[in-house]
N, C-alpha and C positions, 0 to 999 in steps of 0.2 A: 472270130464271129461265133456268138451262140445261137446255135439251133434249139428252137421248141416245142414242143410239141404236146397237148393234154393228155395223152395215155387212153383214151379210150374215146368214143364217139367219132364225131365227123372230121375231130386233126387228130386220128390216129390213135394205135394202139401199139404195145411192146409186149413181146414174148419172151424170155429169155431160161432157159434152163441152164445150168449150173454143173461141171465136171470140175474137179479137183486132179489138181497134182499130190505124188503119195509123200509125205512125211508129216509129220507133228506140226511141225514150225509153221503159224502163220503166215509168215513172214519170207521161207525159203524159197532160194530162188529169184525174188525180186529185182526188176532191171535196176540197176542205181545210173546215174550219171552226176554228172556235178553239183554242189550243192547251191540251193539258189540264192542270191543276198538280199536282192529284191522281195520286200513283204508282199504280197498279195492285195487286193484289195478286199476289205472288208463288202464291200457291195457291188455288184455288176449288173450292170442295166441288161437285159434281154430285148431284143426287137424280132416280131414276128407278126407277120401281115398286118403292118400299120397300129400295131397295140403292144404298149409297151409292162412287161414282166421285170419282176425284182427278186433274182437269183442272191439269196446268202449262203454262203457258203458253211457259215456259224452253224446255221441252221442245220447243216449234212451231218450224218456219221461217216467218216473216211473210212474205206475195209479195202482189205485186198478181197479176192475171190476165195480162197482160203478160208479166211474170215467169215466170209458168207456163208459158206459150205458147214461152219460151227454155229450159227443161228440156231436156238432152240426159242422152241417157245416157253412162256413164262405166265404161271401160273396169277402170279402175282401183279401182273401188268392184262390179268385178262384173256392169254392165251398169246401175246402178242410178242415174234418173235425178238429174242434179248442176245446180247453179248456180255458177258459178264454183268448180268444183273442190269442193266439196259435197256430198256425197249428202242429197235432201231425202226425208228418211221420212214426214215429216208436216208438212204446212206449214197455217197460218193464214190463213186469206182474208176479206174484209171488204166488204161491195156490198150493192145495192140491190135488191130483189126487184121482178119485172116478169113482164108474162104471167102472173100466178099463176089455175093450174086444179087441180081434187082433183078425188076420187071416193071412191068410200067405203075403200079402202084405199091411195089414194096420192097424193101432191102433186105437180106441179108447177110448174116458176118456172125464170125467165132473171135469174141472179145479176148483174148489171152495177156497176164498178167506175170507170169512166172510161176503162181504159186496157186495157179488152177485158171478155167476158161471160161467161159460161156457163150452159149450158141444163141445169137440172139434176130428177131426180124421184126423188122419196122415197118409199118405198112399204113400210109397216107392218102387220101384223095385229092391233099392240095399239091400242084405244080408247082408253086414256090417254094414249099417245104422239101419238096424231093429235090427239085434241081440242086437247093444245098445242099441235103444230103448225100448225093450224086460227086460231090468232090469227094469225099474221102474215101480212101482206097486203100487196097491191101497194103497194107507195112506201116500205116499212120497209126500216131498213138493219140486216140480220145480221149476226154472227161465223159464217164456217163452219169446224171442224177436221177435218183428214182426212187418208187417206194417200191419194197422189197413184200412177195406172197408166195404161200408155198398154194399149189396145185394138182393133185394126184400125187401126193407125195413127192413132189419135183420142187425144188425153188425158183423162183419166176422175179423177175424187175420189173416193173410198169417204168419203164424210162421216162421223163416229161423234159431230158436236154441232154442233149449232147455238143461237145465242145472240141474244136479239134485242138492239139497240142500245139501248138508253134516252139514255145520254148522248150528245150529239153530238161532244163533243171527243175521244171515242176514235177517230172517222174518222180525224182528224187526227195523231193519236197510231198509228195503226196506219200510212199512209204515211210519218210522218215514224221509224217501225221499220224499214218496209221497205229506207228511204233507208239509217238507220245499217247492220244488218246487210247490206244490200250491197256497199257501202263496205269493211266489215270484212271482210267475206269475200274480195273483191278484193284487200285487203292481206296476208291470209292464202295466198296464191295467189300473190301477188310475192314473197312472201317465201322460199315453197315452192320456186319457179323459179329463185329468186338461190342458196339454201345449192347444192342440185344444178348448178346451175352453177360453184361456190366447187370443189363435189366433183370437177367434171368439169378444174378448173381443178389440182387436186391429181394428178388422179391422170397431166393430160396433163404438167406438170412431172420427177412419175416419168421418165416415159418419155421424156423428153425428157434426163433424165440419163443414160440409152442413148447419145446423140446425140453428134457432135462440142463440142468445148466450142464451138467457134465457134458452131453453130445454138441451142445450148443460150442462152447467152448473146443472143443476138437474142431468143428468145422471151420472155425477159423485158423485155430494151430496150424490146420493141413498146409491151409493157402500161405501161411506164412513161411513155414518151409521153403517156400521156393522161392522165397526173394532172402534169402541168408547166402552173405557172402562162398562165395565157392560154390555153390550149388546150383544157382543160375547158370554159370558156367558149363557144366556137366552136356558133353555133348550129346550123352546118351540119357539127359534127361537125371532125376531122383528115383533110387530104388524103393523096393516096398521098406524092406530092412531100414536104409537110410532115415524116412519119413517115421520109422516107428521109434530108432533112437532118438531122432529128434522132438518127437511126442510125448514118448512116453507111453503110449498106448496101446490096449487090449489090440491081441490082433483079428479076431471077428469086426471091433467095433470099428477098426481104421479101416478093415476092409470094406464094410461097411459105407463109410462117408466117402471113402474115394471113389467106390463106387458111383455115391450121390453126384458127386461133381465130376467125373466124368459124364455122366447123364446127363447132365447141364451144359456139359462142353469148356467148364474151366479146365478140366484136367484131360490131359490124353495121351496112352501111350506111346512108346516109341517103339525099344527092339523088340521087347515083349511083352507081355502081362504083368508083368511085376516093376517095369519102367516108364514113369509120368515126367511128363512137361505142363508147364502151366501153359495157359491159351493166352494170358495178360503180359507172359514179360517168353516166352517161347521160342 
């Protein structure tokens, strides 16, 4: 059965602050159980006081708490908290309920995932909404969906459903979502960096047909460099030396353009100052 609830006004409101477990890894930590075979259903009907809701899942970003606790916000999207380049409007969360306390119109419970927690309270004036909510209890593992805010410098969920788990292989299935969509979203975001870079690479060749033929013609030398057998390879990258035998070139003037294109972001280095990686074949 899904529970739901609007988030604010007279069905309710959700608070949630946010505590993290310590390491890097989004991901650590994470309950696993078996994996599920069963797909999901693309669409689930919601019923809540006699009107009925259409829950997609499509629609969620899946995170762990973890995950959550790395929300920035993003320039680019408006201020509007992102994940790898993402704006998340609504994301999916999956954890175990702990500390659970109520009263007559409100719950409380500390969400816990493995890979951080959150304290969260629910708080209702409808009796059919509570008496549901009223079944779940410490050691159950929920679905919560919600749109994600930060508040006083706190990060907060406006929850509008929670679901109780019955199967256990959707834990499993819900990090091993997380894993994909962040993955994908990372590549989404490399991919983002590279065309704009392609772009920045276009428009600095323009300008660079300003240029004497001679500088002109170096700029491109450089880049070619690094697509010559053996050199790609080079785990530490092309040296300055290397790039200048292969040129030919004044060494003010190579310092010069690699400079350029490092500034651009084709080129950059590795161990030191004097060793480049291209950004296109890197």
């Amino acid at each position: 059965m899904e529970y739901l609830g609007d988030g604010e006004g007279t069905n309710g409101n959700r608070g949630l602050a946010v505590s993290t477990a310590g390491g890097d890894d989004a991901f650590a930590g994470a309950v696993v159980a078996a994996v599920e075979d069963a797909q999901r259903e693309s669409v689930a009907l919601v019923h809540y006081i006699g009107r009925e809701y259409v829950d997609r899942p499509n629609n969620l970003v899946p995170l762990t708490l973890k995950q959550v606790s790395m929300l920035t916000p993003s320039a680019r999207h408006g201020g509007a908290l992102s994940i790898h380049g993402m704006p998340v409007n609504t994301a999916r969360l999956l954890g175990r309920v702990w500390n659970r306390t109520e009263s007559s119109e409100e719950i409380s419970f500390v969400l816990g995932d493995g890979t951080g927690s959150i304290e969260a309270k629910i708080w209702t004036i409808d009796g059919e909404y509570m008496r549901a909510l009223r079944e779940v209890r410490n050691g159950d593992y929920v679905v919560v969906n919600g749109s994600i805010r930060t508040r006083d410098s706190v990060m907060h969920i406006r929850a509008y459903s929670i679901r109780l788990v019955t199967n256990y292989n959707e834990i499993t299935n819900h990090f091993l979502h997380c894993i994909y969509v962040s993955l994908d979203l990372q590549k989404q975001l490399r991919e983002r960096e590279m065309d704009i870079r392609r772009a920045n690479l276009v428009v600095a060749s323009n300008e660079q047909s300003q240029a004497p033929n001679g500088a002109e013609k170096l700029f491109g030398d450089v880049l070619q460099v690094f697509y010559c057998p053996g050199i790609v390879e080079l785990e530490n990258g092309a040296s300055f030396s290397l790039i200048q035998s292969e040129t030919g070139a004044d060494a003010d003037q190579l310092r010069t353009v690699i400079g350029a294109h490092v500034a651009m972001g084709n080129l950059f280095t590795t161990i030191d100052d004097d060793h480049f990686k291209c950004s296109f074949n890197g």
